[in-house]
PAVEX-128352 format. One record per residue: y, x, z of N, C-alpha, C in turn; residue number from 1. Coordinates in steps of 0.02 Angstrom, whole numbers. Layout:
BEGIN
PT	Y	X	Z	Y	X	Z	Y	X	Z	NUM
...
***
This chain:
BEGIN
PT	4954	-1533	-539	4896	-1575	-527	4858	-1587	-592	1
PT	4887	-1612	-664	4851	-1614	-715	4822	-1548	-729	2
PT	4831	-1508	-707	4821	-1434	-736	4733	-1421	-707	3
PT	4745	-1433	-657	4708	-1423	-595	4653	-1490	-615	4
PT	4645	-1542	-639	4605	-1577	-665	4585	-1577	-727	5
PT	4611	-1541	-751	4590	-1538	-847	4559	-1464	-806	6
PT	4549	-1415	-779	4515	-1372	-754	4441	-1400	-732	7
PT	4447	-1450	-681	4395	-1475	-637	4350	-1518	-719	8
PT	4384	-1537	-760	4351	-1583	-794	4309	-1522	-844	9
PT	4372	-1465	-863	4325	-1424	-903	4262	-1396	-880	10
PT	4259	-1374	-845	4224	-1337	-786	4142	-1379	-797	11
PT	4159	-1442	-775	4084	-1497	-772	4073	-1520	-838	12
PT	4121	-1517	-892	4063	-1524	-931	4088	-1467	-1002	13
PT	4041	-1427	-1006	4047	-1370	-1052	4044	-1364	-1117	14
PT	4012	-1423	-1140	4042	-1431	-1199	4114	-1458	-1228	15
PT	4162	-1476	-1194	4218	-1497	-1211	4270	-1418	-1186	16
PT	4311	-1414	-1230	4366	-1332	-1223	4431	-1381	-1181	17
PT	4452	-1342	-1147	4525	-1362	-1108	4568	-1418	-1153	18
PT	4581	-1377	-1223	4618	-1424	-1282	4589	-1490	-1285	19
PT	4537	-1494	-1299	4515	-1556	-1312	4522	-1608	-1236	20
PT	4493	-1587	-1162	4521	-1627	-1111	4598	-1634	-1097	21
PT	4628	-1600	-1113	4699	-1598	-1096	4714	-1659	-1161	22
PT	4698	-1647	-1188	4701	-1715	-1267	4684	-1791	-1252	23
PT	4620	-1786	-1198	4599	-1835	-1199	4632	-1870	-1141	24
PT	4633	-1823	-1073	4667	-1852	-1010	4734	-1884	-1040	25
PT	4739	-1943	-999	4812	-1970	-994	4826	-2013	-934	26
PT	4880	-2037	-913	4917	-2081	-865	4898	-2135	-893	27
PT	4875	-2192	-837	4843	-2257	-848	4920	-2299	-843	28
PT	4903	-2347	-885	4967	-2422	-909	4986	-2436	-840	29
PT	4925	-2442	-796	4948	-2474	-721	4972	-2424	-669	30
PT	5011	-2418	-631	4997	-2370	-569	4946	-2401	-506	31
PT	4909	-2434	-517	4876	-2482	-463	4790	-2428	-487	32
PT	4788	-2402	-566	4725	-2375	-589	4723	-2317	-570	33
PT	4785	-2283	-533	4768	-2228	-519	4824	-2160	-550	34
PT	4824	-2093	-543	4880	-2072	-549	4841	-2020	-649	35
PT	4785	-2042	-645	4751	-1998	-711	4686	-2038	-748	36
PT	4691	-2051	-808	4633	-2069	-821	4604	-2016	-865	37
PT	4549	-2033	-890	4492	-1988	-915	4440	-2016	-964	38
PT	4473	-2066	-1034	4442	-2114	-1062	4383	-2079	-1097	39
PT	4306	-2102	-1094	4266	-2069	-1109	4220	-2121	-1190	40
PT	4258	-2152	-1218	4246	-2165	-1284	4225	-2109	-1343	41
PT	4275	-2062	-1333	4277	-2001	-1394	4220	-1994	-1376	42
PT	4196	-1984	-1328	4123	-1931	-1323	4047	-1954	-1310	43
PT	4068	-2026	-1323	4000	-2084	-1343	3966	-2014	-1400	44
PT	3994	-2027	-1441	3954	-2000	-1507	3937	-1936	-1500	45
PT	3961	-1882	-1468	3950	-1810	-1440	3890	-1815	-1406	46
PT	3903	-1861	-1349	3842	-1856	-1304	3779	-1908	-1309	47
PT	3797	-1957	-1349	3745	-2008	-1385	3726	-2043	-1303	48
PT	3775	-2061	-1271	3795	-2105	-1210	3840	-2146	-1212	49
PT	3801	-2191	-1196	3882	-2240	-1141	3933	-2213	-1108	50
PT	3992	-2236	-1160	4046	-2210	-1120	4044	-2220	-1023	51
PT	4009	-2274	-1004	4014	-2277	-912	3964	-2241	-904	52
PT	3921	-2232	-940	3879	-2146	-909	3892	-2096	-900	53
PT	3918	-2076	-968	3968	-2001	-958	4018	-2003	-920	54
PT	4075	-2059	-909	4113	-2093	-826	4079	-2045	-794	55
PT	4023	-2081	-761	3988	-2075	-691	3983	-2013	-689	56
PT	3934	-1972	-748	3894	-1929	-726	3980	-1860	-701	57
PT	4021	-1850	-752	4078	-1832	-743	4109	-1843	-665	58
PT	4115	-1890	-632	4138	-1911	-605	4111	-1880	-525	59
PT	4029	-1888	-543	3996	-1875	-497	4005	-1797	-476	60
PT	3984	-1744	-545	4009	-1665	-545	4082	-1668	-514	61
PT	4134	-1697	-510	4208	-1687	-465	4236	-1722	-433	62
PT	4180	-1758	-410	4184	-1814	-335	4227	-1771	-281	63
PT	4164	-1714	-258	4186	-1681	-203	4253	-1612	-207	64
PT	4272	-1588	-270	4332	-1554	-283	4382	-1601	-284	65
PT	4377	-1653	-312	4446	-1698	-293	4462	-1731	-238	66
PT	4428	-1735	-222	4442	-1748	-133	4462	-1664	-75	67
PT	4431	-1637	-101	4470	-1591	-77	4524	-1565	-106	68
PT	4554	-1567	-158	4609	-1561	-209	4648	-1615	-180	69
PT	4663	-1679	-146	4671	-1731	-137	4692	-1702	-64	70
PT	4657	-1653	2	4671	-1660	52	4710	-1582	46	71
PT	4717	-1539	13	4764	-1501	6	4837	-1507	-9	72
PT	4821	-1555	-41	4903	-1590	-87	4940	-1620	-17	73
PT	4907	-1666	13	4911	-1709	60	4917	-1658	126	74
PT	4904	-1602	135	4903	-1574	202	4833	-1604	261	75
PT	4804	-1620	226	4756	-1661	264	4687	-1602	280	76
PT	4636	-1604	325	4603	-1583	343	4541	-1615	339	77
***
């Protein structure tokens, strides 16, 4: 599954190489946040954004692959 999301993350945004998302992804303190986070501080200064912009806009490019990544895992349709 991390593999498969440091993919989906490289993929949407092209300036960052596999190394560097695989660096940045990590497991959140809570399990209530979710099973991956994706802290987007480092790349304030890269992208001369708000870290909750680059969030979103990220987020938005692999809305619809993780949900289907999500209903494969799951057997779901």
């Amino acid at each position: 599954m991390r593999n498969k999301i440091i993919d989906l993350i490289t993929d949407s945004i092209k300036e960052l190489d596999r190394e560097t998302v695989s660096r940045i992804l990590e497991i959140p303190p809570q399990e209530d946040m979710g099973d991956f986070a994706f802290p987007c501080f480092q790349l304030a200064k890269i992208f001369r954004k708000a870290p909750t912009i680059i969030a979103q806009e990220v987020a938005e490019k692999i809305k619809k692959q993780i949900l289907s990544l999500r209903r494969q895992l799951w057997g779901l349709m």
